[in-house]
C-alpha positions in Angstrom: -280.6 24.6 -179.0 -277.5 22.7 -179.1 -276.1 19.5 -176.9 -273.3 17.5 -175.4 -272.4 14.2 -176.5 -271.4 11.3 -173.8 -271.3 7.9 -173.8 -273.1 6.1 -171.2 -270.7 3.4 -169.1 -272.7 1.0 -166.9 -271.5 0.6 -163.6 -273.5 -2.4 -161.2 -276.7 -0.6 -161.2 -275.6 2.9 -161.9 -274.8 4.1 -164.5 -272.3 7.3 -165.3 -272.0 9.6 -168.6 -268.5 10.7 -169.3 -268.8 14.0 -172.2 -266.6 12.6 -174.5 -267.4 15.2 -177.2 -264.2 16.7 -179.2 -261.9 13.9 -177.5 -260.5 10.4 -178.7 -261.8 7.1 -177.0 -260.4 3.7 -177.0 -263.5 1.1 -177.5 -263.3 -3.1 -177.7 -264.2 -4.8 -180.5 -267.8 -6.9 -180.3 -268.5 -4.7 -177.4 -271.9 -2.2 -177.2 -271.5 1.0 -176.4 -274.5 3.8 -175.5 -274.1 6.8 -176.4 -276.2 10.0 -175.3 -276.9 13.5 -177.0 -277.9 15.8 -173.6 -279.2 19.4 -174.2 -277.1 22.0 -173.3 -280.5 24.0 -172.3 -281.8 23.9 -168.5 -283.2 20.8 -167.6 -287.1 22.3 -167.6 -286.5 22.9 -171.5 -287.9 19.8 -173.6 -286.1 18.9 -177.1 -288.6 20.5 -179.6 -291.1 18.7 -181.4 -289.8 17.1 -184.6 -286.0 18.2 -183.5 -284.3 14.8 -182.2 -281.2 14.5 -182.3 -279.6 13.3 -185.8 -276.7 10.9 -185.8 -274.0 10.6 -188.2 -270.8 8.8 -188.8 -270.0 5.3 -187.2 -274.5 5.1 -186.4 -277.0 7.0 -187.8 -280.5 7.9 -187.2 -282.5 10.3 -184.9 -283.3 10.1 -180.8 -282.0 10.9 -177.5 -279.2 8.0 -177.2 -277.7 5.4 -180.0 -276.4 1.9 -179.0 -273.1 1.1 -181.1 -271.5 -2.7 -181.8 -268.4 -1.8 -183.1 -267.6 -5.4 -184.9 -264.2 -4.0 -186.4 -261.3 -3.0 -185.8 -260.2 0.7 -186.8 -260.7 4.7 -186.2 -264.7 5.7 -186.7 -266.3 9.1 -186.4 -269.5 9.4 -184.4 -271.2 12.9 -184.8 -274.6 14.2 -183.3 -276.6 17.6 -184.6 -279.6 19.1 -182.3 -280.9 21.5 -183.8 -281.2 23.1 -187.3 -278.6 25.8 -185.8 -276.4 23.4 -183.8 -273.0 22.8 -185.4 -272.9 19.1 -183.8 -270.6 16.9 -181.3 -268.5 14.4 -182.4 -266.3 12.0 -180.8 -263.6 10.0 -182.3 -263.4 6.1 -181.5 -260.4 3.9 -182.0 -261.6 0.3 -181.8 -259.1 -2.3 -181.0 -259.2 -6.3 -180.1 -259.3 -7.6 -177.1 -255.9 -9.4 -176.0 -256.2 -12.3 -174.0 -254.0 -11.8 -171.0 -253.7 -15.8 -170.2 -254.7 -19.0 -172.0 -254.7 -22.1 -169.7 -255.2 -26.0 -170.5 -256.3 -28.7 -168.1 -254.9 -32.4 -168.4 -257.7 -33.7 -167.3 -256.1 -37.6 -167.5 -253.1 -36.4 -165.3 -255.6 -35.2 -162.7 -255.6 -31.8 -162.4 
């Protein structure tokens, strides 16, 4: 049993998964991110018992998806194993800051 790794983008009330698994992906800084290990067995087939999915790298732990804060800047490595025999998905993230694209004052004593 192996997998797919995606990260999960929230749209209104849908949401989307995008496989980002072998790629590079540019993330915000402060921002949470969802990320999902899907098996890449039919749909009927359960993940066994006692074989979550193991995360590595920029989170760790076991389950089906991982929430990720990424509170600095700089190139992390986000890897997921299912399965004793799977050799595991990993992504790479390049967080960056957010730019302000326009910074406005008010004079609030010359009316505006």
């Amino acid at each position: 049993l192996g997998c797919t790794l995606t990260r999960v983008v929230y749209i209104s009330e849908f949401d989307e998964d995008f496989e980002v698994a072998g790629e590079t992906i540019v993330l915000l800084k402060g921002s949470k991110y969802t990320f999902r290990a899907v098996s890449n067995a039919s749909s009927s087939v359960p993940w066994p018992e006692n074989a979550d999915p193991t995360w590595s790298g920029a989170a760790t732990g076991t389950g089906g998806t991982k929430e990720v804060t990424f509170d600095t800047v700089g190139n992390y490595t986000l890897t997921v194993k299912c399965g004793d025999y799977d050799a595991g998905k990993s992504v790479t993230i390049h967080v960056v800051e957010p730019l302000l694209d326009q910074v406005s004052f008010v004079d609030d004593s010359a009316g505006e």
